[in-house]
PyMOL Python script that loads the backbone (N, CA, C, O; Angstrom):
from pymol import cmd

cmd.read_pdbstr("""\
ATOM      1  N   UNK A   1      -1.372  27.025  28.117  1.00  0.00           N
ATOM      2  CA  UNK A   1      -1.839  27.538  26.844  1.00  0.00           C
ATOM      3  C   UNK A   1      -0.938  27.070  25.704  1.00  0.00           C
ATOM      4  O   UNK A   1      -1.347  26.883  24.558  1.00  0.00           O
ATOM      5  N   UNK A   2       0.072  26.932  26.027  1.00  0.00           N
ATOM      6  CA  UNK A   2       1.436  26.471  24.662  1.00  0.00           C
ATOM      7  C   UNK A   2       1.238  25.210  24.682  1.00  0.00           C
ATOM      8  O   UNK A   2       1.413  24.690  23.581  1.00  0.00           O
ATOM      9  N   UNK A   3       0.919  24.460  25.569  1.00  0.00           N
ATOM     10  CA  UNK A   3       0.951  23.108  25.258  1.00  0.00           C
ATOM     11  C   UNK A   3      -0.327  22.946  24.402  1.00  0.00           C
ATOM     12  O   UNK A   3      -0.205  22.494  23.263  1.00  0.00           O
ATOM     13  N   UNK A   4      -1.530  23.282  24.872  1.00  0.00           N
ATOM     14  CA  UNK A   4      -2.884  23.315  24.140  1.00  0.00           C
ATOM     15  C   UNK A   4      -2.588  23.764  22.307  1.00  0.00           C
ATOM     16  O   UNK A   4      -2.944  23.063  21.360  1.00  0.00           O
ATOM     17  N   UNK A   5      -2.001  24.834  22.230  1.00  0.00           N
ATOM     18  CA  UNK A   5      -1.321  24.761  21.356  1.00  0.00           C
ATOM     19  C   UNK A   5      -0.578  24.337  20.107  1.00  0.00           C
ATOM     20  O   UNK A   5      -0.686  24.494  18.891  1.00  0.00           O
ATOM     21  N   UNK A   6       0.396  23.602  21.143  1.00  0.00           N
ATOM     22  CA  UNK A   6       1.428  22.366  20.598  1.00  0.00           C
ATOM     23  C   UNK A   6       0.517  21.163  19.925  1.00  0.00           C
ATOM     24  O   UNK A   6       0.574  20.613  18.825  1.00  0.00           O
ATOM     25  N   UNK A   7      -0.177  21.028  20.840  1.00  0.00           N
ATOM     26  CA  UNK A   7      -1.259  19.286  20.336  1.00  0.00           C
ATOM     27  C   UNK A   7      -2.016  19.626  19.092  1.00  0.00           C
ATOM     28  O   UNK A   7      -1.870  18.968  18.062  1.00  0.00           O
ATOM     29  N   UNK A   8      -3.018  20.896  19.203  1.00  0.00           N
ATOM     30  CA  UNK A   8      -3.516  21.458  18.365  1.00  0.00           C
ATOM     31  C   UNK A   8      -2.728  21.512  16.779  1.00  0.00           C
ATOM     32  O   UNK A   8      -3.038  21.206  15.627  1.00  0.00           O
ATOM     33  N   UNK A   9      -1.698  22.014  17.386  1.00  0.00           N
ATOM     34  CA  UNK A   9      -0.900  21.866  15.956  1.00  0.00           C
ATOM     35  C   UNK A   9      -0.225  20.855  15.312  1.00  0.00           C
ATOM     36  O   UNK A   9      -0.030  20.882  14.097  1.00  0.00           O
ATOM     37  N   UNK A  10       0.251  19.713  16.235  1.00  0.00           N
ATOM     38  CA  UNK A  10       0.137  18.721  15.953  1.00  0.00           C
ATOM     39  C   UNK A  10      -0.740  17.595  15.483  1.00  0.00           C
ATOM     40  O   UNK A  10      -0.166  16.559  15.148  1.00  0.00           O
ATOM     41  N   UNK A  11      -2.182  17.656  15.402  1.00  0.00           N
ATOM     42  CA  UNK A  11      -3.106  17.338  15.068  1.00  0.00           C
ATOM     43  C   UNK A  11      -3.261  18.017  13.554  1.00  0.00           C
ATOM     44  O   UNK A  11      -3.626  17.265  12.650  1.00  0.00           O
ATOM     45  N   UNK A  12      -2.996  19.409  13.251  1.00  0.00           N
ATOM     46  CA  UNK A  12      -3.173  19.892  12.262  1.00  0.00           C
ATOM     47  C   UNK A  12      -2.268  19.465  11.174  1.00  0.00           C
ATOM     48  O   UNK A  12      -2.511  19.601   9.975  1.00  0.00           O
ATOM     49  N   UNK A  13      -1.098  18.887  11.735  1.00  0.00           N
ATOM     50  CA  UNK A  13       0.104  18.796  10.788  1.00  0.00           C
ATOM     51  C   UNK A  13      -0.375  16.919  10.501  1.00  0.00           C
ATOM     52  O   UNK A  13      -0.087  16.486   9.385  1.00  0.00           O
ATOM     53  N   UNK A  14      -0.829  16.268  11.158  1.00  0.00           N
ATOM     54  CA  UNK A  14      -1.213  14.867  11.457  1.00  0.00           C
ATOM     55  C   UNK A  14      -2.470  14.573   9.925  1.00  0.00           C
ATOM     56  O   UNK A  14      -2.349  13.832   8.949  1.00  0.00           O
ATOM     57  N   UNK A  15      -3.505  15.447  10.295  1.00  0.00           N
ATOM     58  CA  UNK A  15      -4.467  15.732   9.371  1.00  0.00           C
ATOM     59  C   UNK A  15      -4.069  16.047   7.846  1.00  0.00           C
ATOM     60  O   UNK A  15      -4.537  15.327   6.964  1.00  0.00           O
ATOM     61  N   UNK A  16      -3.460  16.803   7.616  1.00  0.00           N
ATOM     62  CA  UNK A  16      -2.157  16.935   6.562  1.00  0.00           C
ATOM     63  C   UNK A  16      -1.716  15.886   5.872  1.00  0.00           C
ATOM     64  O   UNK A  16      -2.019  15.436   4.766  1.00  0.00           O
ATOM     65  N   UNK A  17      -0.741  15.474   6.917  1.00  0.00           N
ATOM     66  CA  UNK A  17       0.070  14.393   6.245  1.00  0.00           C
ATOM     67  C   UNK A  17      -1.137  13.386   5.531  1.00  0.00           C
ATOM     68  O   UNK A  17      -0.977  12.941   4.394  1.00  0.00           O
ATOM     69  N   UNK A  18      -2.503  13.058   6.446  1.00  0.00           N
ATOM     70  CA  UNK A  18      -3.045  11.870   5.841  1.00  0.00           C
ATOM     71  C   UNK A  18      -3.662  12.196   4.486  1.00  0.00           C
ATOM     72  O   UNK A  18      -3.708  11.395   3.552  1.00  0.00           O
ATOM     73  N   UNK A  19      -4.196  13.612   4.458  1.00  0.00           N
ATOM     74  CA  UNK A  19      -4.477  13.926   3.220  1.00  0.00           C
ATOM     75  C   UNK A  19      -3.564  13.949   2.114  1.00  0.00           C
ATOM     76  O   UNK A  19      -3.871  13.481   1.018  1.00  0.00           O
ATOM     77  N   UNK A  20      -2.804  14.309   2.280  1.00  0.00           N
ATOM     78  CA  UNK A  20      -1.626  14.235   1.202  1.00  0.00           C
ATOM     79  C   UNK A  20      -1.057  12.780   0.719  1.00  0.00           C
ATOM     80  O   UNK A  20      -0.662  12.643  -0.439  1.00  0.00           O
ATOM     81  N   UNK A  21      -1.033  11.684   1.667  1.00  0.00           N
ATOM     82  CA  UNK A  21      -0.700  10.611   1.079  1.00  0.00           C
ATOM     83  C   UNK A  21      -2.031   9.774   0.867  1.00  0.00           C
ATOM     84  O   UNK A  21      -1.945   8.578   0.589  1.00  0.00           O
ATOM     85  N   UNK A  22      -3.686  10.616   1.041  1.00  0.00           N
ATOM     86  CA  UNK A  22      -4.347   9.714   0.290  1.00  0.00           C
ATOM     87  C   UNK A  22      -4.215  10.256  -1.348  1.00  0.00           C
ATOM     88  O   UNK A  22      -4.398   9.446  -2.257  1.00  0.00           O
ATOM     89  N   UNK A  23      -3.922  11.523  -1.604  1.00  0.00           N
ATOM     90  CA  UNK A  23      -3.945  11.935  -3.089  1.00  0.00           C
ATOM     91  C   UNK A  23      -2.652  11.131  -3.849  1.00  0.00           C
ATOM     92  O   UNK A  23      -2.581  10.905  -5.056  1.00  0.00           O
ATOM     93  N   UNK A  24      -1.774  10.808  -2.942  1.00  0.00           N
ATOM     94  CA  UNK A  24      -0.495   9.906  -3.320  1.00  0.00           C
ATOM     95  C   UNK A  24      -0.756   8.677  -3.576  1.00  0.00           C
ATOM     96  O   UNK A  24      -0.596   8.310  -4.740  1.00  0.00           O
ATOM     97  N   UNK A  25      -1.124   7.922  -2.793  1.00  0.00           N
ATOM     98  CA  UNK A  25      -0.966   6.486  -2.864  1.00  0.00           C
ATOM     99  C   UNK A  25      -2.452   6.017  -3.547  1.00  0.00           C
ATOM    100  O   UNK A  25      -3.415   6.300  -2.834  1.00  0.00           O
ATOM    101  N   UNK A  26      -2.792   5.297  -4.910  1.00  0.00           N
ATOM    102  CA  UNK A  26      -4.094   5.117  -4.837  1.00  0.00           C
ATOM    103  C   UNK A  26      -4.834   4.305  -3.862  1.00  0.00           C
ATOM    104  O   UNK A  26      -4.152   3.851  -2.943  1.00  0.00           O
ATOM    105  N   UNK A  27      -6.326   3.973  -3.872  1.00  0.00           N
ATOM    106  CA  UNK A  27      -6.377   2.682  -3.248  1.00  0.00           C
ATOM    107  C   UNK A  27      -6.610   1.535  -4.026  1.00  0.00           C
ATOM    108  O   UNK A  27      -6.845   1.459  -5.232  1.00  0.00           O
ATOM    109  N   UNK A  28      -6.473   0.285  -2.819  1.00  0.00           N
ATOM    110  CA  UNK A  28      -6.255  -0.579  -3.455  1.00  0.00           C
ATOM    111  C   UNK A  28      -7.978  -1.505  -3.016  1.00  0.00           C
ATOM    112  O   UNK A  28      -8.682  -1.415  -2.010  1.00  0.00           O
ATOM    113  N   UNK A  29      -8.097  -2.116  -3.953  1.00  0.00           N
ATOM    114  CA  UNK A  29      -9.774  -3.329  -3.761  1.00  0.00           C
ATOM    115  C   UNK A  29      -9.102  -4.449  -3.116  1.00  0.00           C
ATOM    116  O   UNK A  29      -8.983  -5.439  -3.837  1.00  0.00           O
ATOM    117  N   UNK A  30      -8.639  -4.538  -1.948  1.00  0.00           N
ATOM    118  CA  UNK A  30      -8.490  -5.294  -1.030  1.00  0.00           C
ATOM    119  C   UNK A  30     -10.216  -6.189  -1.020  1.00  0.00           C
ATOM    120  O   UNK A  30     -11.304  -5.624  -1.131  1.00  0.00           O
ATOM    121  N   UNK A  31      -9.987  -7.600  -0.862  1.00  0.00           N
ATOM    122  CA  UNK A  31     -10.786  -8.535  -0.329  1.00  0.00           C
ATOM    123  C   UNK A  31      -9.700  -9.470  -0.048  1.00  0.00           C
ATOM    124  O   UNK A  31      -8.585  -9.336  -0.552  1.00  0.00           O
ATOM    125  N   UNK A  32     -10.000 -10.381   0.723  1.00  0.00           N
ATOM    126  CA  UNK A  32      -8.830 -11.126   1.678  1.00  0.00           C
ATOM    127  C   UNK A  32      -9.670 -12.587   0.511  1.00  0.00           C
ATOM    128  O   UNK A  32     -10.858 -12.874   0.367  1.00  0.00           O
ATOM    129  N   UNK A  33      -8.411 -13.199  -0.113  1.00  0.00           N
ATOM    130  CA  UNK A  33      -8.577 -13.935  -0.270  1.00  0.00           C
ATOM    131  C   UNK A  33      -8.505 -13.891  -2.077  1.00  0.00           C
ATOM    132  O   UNK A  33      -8.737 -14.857  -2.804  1.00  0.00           O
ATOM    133  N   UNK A  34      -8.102 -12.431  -2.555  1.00  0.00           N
ATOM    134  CA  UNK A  34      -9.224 -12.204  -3.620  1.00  0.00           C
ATOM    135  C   UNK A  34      -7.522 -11.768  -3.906  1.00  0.00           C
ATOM    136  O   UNK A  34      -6.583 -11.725  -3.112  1.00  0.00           O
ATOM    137  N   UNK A  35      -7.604 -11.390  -5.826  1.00  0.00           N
ATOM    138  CA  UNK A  35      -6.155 -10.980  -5.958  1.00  0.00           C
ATOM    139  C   UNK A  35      -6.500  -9.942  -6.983  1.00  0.00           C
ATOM    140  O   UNK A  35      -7.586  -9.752  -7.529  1.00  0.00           O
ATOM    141  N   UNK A  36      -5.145  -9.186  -7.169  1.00  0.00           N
ATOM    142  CA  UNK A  36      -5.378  -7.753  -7.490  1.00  0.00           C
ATOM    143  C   UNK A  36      -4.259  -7.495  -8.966  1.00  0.00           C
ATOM    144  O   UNK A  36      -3.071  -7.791  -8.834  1.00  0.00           O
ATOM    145  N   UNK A  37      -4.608  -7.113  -9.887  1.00  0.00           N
ATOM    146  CA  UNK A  37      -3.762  -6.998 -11.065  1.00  0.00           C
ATOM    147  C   UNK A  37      -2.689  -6.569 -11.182  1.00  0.00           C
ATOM    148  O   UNK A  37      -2.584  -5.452 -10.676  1.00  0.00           O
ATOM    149  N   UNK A  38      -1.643  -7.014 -11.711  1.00  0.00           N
ATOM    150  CA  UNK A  38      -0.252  -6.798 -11.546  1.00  0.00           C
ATOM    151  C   UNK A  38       0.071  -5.330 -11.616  1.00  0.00           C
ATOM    152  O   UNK A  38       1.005  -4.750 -11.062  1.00  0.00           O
ATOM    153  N   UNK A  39      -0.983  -4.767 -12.494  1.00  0.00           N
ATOM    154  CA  UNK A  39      -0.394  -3.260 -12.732  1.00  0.00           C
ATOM    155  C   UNK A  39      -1.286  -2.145 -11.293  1.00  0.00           C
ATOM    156  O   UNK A  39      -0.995  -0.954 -11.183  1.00  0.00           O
ATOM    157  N   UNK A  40      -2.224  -2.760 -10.446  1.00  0.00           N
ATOM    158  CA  UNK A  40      -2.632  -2.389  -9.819  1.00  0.00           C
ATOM    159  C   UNK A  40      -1.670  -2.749  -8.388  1.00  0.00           C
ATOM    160  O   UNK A  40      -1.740  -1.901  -7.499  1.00  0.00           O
ATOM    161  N   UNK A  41      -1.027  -3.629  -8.203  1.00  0.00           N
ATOM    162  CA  UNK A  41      -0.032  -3.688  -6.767  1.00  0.00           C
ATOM    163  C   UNK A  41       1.079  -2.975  -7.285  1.00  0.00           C
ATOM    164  O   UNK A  41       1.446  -2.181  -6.418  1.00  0.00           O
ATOM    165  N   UNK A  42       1.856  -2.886  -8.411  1.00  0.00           N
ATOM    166  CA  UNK A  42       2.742  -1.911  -9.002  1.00  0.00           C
ATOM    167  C   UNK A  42       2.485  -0.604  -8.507  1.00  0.00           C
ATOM    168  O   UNK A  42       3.424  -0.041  -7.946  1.00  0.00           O
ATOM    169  N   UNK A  43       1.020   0.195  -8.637  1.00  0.00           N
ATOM    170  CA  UNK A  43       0.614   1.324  -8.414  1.00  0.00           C
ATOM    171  C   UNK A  43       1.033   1.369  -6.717  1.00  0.00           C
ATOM    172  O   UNK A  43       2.022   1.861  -6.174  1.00  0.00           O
ATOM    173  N   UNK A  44       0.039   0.760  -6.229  1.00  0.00           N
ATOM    174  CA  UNK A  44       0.197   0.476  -4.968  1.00  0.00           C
ATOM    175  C   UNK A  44       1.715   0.409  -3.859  1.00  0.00           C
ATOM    176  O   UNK A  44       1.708   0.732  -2.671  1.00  0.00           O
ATOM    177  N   UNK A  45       2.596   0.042  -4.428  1.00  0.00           N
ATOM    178  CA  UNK A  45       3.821  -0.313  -4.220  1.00  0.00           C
ATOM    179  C   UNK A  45       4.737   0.695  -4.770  1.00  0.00           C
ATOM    180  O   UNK A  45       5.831   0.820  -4.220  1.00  0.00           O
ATOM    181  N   UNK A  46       4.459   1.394  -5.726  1.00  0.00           N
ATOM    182  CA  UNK A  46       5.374   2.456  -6.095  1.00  0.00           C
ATOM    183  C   UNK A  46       6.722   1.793  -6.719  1.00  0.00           C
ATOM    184  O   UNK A  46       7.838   2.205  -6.402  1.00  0.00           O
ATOM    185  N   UNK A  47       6.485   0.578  -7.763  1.00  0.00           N
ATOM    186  CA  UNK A  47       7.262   0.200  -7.986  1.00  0.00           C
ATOM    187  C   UNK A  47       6.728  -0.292  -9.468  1.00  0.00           C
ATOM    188  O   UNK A  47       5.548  -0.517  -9.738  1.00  0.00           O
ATOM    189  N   UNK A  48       8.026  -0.430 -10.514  1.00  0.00           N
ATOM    190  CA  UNK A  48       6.935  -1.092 -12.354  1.00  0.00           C
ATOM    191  C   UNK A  48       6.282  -2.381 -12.170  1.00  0.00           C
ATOM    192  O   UNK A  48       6.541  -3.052 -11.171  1.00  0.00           O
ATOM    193  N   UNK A  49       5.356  -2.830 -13.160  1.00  0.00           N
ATOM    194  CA  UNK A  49       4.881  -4.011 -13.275  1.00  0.00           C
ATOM    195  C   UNK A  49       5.913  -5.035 -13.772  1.00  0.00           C
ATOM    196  O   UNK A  49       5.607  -6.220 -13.900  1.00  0.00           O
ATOM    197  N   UNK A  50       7.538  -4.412 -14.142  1.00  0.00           N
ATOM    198  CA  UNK A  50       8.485  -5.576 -13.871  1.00  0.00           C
ATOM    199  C   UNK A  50       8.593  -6.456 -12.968  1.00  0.00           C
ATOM    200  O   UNK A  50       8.495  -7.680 -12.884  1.00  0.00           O
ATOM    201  N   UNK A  51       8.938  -5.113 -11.936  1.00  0.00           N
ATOM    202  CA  UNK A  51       9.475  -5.567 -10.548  1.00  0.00           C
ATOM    203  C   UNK A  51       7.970  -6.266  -9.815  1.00  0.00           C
ATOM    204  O   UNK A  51       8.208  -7.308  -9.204  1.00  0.00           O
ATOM    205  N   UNK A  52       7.094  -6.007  -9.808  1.00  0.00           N
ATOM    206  CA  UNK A  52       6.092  -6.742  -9.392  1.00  0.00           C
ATOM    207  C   UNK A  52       6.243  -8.746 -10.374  1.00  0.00           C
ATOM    208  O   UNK A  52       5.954  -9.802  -9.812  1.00  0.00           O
ATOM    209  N   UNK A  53       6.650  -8.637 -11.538  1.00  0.00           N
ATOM    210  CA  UNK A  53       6.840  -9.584 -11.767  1.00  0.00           C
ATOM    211  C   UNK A  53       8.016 -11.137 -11.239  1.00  0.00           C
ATOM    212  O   UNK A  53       7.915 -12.350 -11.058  1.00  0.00           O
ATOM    213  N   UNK A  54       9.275  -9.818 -11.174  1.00  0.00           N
ATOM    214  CA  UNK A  54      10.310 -10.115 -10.620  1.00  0.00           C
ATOM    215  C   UNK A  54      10.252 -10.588  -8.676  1.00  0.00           C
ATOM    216  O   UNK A  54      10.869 -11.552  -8.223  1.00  0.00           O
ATOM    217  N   UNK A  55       9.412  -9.682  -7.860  1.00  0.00           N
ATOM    218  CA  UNK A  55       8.981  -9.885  -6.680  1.00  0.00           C
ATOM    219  C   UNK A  55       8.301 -11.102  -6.457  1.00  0.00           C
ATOM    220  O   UNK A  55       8.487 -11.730  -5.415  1.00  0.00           O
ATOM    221  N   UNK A  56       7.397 -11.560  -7.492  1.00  0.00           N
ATOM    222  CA  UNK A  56       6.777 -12.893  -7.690  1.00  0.00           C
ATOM    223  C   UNK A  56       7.515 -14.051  -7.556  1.00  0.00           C
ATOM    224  O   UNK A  56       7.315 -15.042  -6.852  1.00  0.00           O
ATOM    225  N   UNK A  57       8.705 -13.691  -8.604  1.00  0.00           N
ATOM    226  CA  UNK A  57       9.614 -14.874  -8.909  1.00  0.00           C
ATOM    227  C   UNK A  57      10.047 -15.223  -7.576  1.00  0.00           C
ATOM    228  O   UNK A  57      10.230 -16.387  -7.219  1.00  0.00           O
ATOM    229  N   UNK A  58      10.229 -14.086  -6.756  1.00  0.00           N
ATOM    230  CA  UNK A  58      11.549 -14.523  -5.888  1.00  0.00           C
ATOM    231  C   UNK A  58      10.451 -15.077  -4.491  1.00  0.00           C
ATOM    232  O   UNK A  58      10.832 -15.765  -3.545  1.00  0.00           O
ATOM    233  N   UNK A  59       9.333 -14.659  -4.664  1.00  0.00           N
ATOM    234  CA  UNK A  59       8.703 -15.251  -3.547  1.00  0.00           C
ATOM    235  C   UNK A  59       8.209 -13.618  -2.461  1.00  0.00           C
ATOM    236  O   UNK A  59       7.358 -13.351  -1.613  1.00  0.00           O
ATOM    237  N   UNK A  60       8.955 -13.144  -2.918  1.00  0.00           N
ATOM    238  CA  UNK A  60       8.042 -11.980  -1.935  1.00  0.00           C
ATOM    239  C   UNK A  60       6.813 -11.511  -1.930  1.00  0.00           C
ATOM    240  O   UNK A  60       6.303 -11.032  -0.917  1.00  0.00           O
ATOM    241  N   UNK A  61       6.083 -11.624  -3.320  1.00  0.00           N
ATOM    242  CA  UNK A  61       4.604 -11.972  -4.104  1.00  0.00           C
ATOM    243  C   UNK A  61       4.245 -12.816  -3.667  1.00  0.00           C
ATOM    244  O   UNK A  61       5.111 -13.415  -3.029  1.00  0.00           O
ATOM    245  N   UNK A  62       2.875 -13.454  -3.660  1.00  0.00           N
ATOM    246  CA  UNK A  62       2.441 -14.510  -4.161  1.00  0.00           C
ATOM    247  C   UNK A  62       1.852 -14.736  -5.432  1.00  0.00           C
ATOM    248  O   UNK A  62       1.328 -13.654  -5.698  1.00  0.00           O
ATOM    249  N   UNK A  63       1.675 -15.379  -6.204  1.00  0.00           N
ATOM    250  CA  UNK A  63       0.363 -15.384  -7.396  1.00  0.00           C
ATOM    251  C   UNK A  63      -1.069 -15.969  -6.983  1.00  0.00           C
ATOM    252  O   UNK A  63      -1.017 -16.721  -6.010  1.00  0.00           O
ATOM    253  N   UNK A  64      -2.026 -15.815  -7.402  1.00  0.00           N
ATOM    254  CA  UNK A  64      -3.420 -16.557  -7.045  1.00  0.00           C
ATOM    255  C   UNK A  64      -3.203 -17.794  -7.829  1.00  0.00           C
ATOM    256  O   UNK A  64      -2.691 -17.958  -8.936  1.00  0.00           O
ATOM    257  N   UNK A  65      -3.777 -18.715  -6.889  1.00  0.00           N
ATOM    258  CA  UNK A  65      -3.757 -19.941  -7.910  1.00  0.00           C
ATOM    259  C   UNK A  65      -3.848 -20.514  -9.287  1.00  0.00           C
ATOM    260  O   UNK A  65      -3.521 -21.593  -9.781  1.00  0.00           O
ATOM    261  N   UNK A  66      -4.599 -19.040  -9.893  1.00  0.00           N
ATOM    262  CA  UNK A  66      -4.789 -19.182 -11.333  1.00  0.00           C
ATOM    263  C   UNK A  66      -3.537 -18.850 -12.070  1.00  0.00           C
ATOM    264  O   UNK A  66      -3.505 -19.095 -13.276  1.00  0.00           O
ATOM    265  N   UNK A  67      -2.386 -18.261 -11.419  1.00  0.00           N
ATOM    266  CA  UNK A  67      -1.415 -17.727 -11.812  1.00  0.00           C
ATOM    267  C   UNK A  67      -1.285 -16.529 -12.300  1.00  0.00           C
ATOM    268  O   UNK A  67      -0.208 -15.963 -12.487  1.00  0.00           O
ATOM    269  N   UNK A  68      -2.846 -15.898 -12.627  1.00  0.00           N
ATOM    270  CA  UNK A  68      -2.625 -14.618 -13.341  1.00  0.00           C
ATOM    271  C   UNK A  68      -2.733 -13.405 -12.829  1.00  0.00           C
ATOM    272  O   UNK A  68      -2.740 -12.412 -13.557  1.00  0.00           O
ATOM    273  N   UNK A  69      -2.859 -13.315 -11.116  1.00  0.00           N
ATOM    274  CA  UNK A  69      -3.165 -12.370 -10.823  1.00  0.00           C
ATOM    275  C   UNK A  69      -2.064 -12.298  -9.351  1.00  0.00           C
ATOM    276  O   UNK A  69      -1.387 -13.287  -9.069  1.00  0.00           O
ATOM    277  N   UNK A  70      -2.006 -11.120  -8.568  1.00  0.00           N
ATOM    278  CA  UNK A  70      -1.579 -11.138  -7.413  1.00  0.00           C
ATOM    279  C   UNK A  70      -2.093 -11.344  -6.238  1.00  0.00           C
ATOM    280  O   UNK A  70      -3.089 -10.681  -5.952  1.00  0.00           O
ATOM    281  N   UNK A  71      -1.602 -12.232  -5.326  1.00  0.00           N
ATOM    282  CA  UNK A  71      -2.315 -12.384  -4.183  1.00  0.00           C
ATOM    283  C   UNK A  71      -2.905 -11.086  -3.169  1.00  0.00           C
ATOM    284  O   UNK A  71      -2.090 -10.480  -2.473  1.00  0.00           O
ATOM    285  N   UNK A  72      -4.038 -10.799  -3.148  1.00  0.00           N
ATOM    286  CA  UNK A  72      -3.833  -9.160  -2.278  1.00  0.00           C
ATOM    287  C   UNK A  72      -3.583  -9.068  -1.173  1.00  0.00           C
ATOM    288  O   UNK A  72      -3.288  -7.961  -0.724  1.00  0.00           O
ATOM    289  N   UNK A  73      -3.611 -10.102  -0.421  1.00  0.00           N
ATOM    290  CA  UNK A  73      -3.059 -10.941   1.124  1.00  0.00           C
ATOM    291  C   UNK A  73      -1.027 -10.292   0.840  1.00  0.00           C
ATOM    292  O   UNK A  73      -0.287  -9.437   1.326  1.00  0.00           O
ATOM    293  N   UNK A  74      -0.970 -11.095   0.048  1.00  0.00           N
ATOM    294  CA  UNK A  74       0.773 -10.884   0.265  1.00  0.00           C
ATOM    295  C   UNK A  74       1.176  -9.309  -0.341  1.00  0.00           C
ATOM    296  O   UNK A  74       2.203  -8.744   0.035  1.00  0.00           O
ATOM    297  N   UNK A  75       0.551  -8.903  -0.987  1.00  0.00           N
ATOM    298  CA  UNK A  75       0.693  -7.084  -1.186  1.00  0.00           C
ATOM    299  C   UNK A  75       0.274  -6.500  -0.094  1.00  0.00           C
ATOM    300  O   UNK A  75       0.603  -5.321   0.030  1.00  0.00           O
ATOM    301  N   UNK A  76      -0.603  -7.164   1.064  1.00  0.00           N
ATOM    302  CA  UNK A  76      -1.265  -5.965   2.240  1.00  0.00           C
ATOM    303  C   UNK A  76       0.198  -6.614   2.855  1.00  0.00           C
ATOM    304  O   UNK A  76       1.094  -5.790   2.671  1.00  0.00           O
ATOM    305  N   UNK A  77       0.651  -7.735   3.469  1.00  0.00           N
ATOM    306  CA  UNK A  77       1.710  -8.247   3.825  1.00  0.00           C
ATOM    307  C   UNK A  77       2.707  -7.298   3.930  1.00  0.00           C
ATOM    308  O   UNK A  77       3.072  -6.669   4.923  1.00  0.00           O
ATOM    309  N   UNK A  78       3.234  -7.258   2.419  1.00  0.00           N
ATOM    310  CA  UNK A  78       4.439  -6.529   2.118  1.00  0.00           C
ATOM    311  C   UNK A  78       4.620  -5.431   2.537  1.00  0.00           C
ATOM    312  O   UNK A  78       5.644  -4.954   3.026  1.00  0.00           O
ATOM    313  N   UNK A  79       2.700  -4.551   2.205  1.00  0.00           N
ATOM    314  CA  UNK A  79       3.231  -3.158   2.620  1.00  0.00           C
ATOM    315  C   UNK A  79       3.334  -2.861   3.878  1.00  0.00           C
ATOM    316  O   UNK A  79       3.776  -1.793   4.302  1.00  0.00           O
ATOM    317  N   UNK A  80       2.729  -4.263   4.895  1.00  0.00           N
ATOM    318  CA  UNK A  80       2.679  -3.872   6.251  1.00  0.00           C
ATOM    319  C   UNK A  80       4.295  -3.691   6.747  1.00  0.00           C
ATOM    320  O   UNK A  80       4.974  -2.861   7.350  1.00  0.00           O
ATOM    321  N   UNK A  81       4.447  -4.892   6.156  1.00  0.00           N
ATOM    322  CA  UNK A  81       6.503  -5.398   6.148  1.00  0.00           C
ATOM    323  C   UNK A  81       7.499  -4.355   6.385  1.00  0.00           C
ATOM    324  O   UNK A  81       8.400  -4.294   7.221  1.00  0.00           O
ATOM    325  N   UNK A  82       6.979  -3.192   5.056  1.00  0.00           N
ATOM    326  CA  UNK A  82       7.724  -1.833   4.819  1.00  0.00           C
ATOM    327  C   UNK A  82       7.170  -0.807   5.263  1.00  0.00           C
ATOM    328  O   UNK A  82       8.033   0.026   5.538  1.00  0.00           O
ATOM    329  N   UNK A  83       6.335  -0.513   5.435  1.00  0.00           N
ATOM    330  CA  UNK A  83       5.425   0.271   6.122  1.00  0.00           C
ATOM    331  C   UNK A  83       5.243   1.279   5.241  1.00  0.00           C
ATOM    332  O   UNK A  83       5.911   2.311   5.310  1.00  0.00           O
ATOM    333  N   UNK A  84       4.188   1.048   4.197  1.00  0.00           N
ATOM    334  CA  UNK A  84       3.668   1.277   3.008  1.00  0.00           C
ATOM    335  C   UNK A  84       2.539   1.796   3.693  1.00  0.00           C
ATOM    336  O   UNK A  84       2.406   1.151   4.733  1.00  0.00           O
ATOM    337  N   UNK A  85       1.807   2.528   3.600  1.00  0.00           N
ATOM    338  CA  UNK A  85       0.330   2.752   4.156  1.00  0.00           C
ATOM    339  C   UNK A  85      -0.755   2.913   3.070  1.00  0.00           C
ATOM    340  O   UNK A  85      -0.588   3.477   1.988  1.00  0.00           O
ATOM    341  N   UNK A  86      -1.746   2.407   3.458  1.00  0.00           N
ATOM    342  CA  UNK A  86      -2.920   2.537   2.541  1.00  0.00           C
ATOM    343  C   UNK A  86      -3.988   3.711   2.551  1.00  0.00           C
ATOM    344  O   UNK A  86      -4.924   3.683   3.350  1.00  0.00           O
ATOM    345  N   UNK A  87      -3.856   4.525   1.831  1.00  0.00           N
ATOM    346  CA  UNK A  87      -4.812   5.421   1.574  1.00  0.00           C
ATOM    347  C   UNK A  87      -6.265   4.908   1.968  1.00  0.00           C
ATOM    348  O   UNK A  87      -7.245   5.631   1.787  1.00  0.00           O
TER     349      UNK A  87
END
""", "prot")
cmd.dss("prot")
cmd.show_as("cartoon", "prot")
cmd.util.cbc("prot")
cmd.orient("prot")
């Protein structure tokens, strides 16, 4: 009976957590291939649209070929990297 319990409540606390970090983290318009606005992987990342600029420079970004946007490939990347989760 305590173990039945235990899982039970562990499931409840599981359920929780995911709700709470979907009201946290927004989502993001992932298409593979497709890129996502600087101030939108900022959100995503929990970090300013500096440092998203600065992340670029150094290569941990990518840019889309047009230069003006972020790769959304290397933001799903990153957050997999750190273990960022997506709402």
């Amino acid at each position: 009976m305590d173990e039945i319990r235990l899982y039970d409540l562990e499931q409840r606390v599981k359920a929780l957590e995911n709700t709470m970090h979907s009201r946290l983290w927004p989502r993001i318009r992932y298409e593979q291939g497709k890129g996502v606005s600087k101030s939108e992987a900022a959100r995503m990342l929990g970090v300013s649209r500096s440092t998203i600029y600065n992340m670029a420079k150094d290569g941990r970004l990518k840019y889309m070929p047009d230069g003006g946007r972020i790769d959304a490939d290397s933001v799903k990347a990153y957050m997999g990297r750190y273990g960022i989760r997506e709402s």
